[in-house]
Kinemage of the C-alpha trace (Angstrom):
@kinemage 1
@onewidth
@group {chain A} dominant
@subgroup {mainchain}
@vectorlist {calphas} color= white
{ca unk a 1} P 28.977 8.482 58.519
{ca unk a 2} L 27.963 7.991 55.145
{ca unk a 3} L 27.325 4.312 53.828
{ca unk a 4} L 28.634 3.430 51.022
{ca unk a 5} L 26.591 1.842 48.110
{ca unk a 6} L 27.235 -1.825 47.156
{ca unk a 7} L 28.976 -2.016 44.391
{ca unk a 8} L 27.858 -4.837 41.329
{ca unk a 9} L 30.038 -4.364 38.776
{ca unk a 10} L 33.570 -5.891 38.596
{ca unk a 11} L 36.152 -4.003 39.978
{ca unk a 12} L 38.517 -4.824 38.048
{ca unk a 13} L 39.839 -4.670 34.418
{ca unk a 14} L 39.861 -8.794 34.882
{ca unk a 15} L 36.363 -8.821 35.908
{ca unk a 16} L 34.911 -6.681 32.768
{ca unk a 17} L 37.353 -9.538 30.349
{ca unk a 18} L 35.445 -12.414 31.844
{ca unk a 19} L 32.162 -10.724 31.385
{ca unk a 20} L 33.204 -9.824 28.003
{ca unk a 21} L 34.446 -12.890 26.959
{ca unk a 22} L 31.642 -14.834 28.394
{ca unk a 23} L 29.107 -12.641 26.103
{ca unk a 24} L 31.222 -13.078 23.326
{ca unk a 25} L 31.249 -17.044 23.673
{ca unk a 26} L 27.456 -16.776 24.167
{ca unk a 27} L 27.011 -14.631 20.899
{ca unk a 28} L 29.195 -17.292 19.004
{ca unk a 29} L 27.591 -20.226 19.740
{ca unk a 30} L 24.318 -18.814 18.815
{ca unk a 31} L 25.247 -17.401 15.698
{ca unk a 32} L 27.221 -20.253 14.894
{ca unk a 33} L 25.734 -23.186 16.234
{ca unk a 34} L 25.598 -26.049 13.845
{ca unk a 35} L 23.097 -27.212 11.475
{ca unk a 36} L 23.809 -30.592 13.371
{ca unk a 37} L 21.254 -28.791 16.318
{ca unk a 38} L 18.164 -28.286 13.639
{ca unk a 39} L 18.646 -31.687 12.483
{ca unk a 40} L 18.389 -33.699 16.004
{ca unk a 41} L 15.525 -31.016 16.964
{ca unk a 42} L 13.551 -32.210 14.106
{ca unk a 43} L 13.884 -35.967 14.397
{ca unk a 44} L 12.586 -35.590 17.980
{ca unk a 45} L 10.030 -33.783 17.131
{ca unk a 46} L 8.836 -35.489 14.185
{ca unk a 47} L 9.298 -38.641 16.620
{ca unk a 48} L 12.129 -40.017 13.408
{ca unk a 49} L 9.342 -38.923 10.634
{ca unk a 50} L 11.223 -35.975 9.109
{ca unk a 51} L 15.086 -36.419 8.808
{ca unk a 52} L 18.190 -34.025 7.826
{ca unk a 53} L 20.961 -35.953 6.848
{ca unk a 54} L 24.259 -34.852 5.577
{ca unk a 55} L 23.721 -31.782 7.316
{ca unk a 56} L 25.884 -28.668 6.703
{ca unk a 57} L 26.027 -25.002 7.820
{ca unk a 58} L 24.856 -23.619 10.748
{ca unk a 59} L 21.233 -23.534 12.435
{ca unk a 60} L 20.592 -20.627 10.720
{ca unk a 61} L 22.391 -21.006 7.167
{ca unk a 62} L 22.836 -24.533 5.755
{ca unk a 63} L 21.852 -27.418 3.950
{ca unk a 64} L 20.886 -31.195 4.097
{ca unk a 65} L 19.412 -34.200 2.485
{ca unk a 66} L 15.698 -34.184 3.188
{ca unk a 67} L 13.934 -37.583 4.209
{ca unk a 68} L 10.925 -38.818 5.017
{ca unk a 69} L 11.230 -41.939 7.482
{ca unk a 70} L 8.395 -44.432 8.860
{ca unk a 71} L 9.815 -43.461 12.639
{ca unk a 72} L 11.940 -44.916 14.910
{ca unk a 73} L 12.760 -48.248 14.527
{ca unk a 74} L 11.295 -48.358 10.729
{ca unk a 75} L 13.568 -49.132 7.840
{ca unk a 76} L 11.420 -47.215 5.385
{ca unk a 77} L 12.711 -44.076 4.519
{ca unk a 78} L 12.424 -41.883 0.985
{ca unk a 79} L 14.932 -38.919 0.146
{ca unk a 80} L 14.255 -35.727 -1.982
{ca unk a 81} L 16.448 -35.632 -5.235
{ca unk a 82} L 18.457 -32.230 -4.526
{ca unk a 83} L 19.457 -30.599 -1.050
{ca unk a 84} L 17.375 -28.542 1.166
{ca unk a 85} L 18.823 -25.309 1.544
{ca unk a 86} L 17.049 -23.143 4.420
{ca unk a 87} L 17.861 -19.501 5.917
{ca unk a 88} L 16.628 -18.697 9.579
{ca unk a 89} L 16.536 -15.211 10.446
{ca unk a 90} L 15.218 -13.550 13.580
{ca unk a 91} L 13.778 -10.342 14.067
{ca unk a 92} L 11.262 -8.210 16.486
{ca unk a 93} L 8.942 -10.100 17.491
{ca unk a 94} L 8.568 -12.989 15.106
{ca unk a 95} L 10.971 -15.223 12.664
{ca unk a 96} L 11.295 -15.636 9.336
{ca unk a 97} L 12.099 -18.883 7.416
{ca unk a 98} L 13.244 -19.674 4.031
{ca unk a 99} L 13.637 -23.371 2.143
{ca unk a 100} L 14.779 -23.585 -1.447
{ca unk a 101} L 15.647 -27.097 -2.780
{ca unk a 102} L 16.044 -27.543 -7.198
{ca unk a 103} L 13.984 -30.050 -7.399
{ca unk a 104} L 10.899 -28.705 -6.089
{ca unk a 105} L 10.826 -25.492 -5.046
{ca unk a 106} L 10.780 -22.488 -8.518
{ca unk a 107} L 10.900 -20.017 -5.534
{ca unk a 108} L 12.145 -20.409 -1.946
{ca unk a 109} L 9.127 -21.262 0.029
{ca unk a 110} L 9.480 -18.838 3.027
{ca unk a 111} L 7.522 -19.382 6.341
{ca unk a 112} L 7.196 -16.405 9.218
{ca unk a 113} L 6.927 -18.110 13.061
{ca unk a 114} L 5.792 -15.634 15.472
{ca unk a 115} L 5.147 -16.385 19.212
{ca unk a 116} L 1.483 -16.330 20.624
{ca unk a 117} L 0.614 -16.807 24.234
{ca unk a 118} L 1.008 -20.577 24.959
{ca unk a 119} L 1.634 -21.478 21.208
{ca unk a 120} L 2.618 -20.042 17.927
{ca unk a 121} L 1.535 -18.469 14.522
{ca unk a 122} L 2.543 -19.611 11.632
{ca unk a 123} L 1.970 -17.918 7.887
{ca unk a 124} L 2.948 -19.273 4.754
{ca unk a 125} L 3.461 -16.750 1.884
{ca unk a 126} L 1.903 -17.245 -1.359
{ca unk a 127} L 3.340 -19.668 -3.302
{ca unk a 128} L 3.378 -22.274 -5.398
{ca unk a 129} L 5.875 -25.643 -5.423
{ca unk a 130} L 5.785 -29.525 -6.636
{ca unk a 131} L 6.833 -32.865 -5.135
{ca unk a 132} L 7.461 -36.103 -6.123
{ca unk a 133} L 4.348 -38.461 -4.693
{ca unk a 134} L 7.161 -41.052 -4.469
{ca unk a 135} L 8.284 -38.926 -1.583
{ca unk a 136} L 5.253 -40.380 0.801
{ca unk a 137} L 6.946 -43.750 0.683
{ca unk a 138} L 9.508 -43.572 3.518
{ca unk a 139} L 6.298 -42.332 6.124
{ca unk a 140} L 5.846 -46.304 6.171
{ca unk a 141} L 2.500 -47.407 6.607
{ca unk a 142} L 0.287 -47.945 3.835
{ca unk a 143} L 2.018 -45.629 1.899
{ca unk a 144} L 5.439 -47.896 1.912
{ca unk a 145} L 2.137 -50.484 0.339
{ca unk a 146} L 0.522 -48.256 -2.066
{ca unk a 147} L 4.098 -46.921 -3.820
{ca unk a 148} L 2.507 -43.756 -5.099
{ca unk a 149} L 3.851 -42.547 -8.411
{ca unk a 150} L 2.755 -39.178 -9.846
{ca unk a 151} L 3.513 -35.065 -9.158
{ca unk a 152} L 2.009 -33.654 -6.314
{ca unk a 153} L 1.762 -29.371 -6.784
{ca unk a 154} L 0.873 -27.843 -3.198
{ca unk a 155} L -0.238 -24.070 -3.212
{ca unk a 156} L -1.546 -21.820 -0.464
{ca unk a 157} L -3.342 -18.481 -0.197
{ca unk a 158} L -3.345 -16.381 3.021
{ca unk a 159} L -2.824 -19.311 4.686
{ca unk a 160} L -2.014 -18.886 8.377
{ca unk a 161} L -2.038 -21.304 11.536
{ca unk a 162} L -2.020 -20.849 15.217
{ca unk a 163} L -1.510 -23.429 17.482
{ca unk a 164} L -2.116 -23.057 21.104
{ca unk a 165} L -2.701 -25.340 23.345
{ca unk a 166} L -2.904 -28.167 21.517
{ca unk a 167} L -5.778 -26.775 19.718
{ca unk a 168} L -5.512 -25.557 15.642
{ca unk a 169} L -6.480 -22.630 14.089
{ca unk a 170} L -6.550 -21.981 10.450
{ca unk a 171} L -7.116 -18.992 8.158
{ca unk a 172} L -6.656 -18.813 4.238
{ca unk a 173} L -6.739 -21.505 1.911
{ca unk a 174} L -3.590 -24.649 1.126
{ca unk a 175} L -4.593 -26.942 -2.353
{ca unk a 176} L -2.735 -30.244 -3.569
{ca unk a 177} L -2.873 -31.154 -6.722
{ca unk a 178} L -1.708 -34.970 -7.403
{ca unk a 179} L -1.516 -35.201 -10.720
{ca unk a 180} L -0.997 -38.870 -12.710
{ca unk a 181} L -0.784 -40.850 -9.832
{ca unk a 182} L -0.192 -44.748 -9.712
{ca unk a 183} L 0.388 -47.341 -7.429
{ca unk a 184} L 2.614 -50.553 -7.355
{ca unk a 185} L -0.402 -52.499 -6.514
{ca unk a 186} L -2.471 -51.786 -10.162
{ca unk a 187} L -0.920 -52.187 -13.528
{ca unk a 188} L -3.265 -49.484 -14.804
{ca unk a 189} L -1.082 -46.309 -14.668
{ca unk a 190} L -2.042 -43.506 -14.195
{ca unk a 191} L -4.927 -43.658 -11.776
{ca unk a 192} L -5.711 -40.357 -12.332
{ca unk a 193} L -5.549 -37.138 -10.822
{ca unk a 194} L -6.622 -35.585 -7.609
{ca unk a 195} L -7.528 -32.285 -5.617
{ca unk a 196} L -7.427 -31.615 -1.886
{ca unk a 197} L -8.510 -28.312 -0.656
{ca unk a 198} L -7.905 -27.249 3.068
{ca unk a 199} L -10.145 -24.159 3.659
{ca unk a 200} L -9.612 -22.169 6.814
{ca unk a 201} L -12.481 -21.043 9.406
{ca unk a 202} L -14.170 -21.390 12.765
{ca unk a 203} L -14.116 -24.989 11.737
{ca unk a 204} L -11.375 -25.725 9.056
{ca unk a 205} L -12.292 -28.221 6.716
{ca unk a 206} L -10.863 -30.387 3.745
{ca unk a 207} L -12.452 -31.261 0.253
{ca unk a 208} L -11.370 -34.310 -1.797
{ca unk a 209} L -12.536 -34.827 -5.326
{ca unk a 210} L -11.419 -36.594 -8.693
{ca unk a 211} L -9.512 -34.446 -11.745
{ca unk a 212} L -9.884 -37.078 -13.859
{ca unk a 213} L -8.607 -40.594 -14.175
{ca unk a 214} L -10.502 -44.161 -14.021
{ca unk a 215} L -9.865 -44.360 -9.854
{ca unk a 216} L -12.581 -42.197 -8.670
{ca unk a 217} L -12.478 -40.261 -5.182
{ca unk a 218} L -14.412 -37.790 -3.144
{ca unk a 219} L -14.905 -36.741 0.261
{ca unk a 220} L -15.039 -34.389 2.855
{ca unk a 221} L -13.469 -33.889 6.542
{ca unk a 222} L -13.339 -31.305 9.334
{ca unk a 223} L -11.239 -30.458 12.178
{ca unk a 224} L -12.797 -31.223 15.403
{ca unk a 225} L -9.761 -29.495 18.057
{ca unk a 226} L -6.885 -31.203 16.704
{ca unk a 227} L -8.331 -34.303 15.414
{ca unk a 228} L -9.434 -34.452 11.690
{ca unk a 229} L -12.223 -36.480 10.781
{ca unk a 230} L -12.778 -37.658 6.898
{ca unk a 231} L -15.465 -39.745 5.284
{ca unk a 232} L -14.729 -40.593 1.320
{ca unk a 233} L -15.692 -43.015 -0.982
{ca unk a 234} L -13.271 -44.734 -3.620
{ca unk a 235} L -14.937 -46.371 -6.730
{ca unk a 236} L -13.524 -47.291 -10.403
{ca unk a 237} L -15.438 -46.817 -13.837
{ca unk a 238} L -17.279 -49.308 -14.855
{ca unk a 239} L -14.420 -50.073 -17.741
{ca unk a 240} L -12.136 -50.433 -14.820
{ca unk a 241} L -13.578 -52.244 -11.739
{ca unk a 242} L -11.743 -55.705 -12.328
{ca unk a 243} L -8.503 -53.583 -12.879
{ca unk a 244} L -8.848 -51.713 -9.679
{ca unk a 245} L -10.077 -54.381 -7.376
{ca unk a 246} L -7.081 -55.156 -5.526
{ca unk a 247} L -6.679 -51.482 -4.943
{ca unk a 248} L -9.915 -50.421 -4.024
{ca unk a 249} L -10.069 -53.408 -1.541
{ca unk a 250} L -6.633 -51.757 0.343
{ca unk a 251} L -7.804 -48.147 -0.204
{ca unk a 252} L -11.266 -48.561 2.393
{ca unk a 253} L -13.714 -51.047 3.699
{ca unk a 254} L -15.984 -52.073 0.310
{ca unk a 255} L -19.409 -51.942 0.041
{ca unk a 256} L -20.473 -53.304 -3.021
{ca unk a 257} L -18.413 -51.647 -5.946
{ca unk a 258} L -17.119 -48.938 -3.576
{ca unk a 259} L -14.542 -48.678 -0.527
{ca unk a 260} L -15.611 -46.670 2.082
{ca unk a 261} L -12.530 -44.388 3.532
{ca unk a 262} L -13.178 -43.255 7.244
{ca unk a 263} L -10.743 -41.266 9.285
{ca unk a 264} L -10.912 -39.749 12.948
């Protein structure tokens, strides 16, 4: 006697509906799951530092009100001046990201994410946008002190990173420009304007120095896993010591005429 086969699909016309239907709920939700999603993903990520308010659209087609907040728990908080408009689209093997926003942003900046074994790689196409310093307020402490004033213009060339692990690679090159900046805490405005470079490697490393301006700064840091470390020095002209004293003595630890800035 012949055995017959077990059998695994439905056997009935009801059986392939619910296994239609079910694949056609699943295929909704994804494709039109709300923005709402992105939003609380990002605050827990950013543990409440990076905030999308207002939110509208879906995951991967919407809009919000961008914010930088001090965390959770912090009442300092600083909002971009036009909506952040982003388009998420996945393809084989990686995904590609796009973020336009009129205040900022000349071109959409557009980010590619593609999975690496126990991380992820992430490339930033060429570009070129600008910021309003004012911005680094709401992160809370000592910005929400120093009240920064001024343009900051962020660039990159072939700049990719790879995280895995925990641990940071970085290729290419990122530069910030912060041009005119001033502070709440000196009357002398602008401070002047600044350059940090972020040049990729075996062991990535960042370069500060002055533009111009009567608040001097320089210094130099590398990446050591994922911990940066940064030693700079912060010093006025000699025209404008008196002027900057109150500053300088917030900026670092002083020695003498200069304040010593250590990170990491």
């Amino acid at each position: 006697m012949t055995q017959r086969p077990p059998r695994y699909l439905p056997e009935s016309p009801w059986g392939w509906a619910a296994g239609g239907a079910l694949v056609g709920l699943l295929v909704t939700v994804l494709v039109f799951a709300p923005a709402q999603w992105l939003a609380k993903a990002l605050d827990q990520v950013s543990s409440g530092r990076v905030l999308l308010t207002d939110v509208r659209g879906t995951v991967w087609n919407g809009s919000a009100q961008f914010t930088l907040a001090g965390g959770v728990g912090s009442r300092d908080f600083a909002s971009l001046p036009t909506r952040l408009e982003w388009q998420l689209s996945p393809r084989w093997g990686h995904g590609v990201a796009s973020f336009y926003t009129a205040c900022c942003t000349q071109q959409p900046l557009r980010i590619q994410l593609a999975p690496r074994w126990g991380g992820v790689e992430v490339t930033v196409a060429d570009g070129q946008s600008t910021w309003p310093a004012s911005l680094l307020a709401g992160l809370g402490t000592p910005w929400n002190t120093l009240q920064p004033a001024g343009l900051l213009i962020l660039s990159s060339q072939g700049l990719s990173i790879t995280f895995i692990q925990g641990q940071y690679t970085v290729a290419g090159q990122a530069k910030l420009e912060a041009l005119d900046l001033s502070s709440r805490l000196s009357t002398l405005r602008p401070l002047g304007s600044y350059q940090l470079t972020l040049q990729g490697g075996a062991v990535p490393g960042i370069e500060l120095h002055t533009l111009n301006g009567s608040l001097q700064l320089a210094g130099s840091g590398r990446w050591v896993g994922s911990r940066l470390h940064f030693e700079g020095v912060a010093n006025a002209t000699p025209e404008r010591v008196e002027a900057l004293a109150n500053l300088l003595n917030i900026i670092g630890r002083r020695d003498g005429a200069q304040s010593i800035i250590s990170m990491g």
